[in-house]
C-alpha positions in Angstrom: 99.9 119.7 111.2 99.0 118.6 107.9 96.5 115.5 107.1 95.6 113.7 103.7 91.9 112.9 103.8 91.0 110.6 101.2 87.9 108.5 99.7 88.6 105.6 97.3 86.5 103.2 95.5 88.2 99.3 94.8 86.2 96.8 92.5 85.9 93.4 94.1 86.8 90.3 92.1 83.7 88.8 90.9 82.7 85.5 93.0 84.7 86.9 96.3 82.0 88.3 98.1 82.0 85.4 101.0 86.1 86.4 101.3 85.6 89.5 101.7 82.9 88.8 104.5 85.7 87.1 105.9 88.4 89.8 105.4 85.8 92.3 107.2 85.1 89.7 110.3 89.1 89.0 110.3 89.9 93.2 110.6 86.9 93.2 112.7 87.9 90.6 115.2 91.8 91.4 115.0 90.8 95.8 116.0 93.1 95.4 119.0 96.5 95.0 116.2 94.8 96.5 113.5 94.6 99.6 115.8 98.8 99.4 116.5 99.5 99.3 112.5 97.8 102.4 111.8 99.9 104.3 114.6 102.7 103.4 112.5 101.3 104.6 109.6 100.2 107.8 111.0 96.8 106.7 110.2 93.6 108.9 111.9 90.9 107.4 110.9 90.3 104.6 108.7 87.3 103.4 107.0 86.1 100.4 104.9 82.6 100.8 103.7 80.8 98.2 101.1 78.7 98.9 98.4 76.9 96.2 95.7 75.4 97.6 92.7 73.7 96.2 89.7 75.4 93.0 90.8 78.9 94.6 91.5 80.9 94.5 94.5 82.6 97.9 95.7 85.2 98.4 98.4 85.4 102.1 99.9 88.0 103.0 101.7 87.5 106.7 103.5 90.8 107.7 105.3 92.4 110.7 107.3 96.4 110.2 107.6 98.9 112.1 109.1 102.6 112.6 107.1 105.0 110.1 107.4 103.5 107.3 108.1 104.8 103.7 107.4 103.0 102.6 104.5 100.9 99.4 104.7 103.3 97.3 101.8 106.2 98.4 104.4 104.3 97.0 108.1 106.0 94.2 109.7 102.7 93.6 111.3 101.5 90.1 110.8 97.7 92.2 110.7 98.7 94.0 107.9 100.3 91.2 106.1 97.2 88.9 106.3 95.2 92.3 105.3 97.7 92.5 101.7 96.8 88.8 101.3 92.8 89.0 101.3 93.6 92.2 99.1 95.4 90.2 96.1 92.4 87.8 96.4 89.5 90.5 96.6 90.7 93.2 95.0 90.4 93.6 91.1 93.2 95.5 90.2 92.6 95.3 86.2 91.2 98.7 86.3 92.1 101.7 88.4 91.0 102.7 91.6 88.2 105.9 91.4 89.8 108.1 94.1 87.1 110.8 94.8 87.7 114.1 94.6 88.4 116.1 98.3 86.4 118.7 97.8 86.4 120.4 101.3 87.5 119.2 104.6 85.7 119.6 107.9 87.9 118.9 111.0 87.8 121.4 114.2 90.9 122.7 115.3 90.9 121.0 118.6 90.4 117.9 117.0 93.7 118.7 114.1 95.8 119.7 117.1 94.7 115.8 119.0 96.1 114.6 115.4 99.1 115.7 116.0 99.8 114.4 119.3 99.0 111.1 118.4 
């Protein structure tokens, strides 16, 4: 079975820090439905880390997804469709995401074959 493993980097809009506190308690608080969107999207693991520097808000999103999944635009989920709507807010999309290079990928068999029953 094949996975995608991805790291990318999102610039937050500039004064949006105290949404995107609430976008992170609003995932955080909603896991039990976030959880059933990323079965449709054949979604392993998903990660949102935050970074500030020199001033600057950063959004890391660290992901390991399975083929054919449902992408998140196409979710009927009312989770993900509250998610897309703190992204338009936060999300600066005036320049282009940095999506990190995968260099090498460490995943045990037993845990690539669990993957695939999922």
């Amino acid at each position: 079975m094949e996975v995608k493993v991805e790291l990318s980097k999102f610039k937050v809009k500039s004064g949006k820090a105290k949404r995107v506190d609430e976008w992170m308690h609003f995932l955080n608080e909603h896991m039990e439905d976030v959880l059933l969107t990323l079965k449709d999207e054949k979604m392993h693991v998903e990660t949102i880390f935050r970074e500030c520097h020199e001033g600057q808000e950063y959004l890391y999103w660290y992901s390991i997804q399975g083929e054919g999944g449902v992408s998140v635009e196409d979710s009927q989920h009312d989770v993900d469709k509250k998610h897309l709507e703190f992204w338009a807010e936060c999300i600066d999309e005036s320049g282009s995401p940095i999506d990190m290079e995968t260099e090498v990928v460490m995943i045990p068999d037993n845990i690539r074959k669990a993957f695939g029953k999922l």
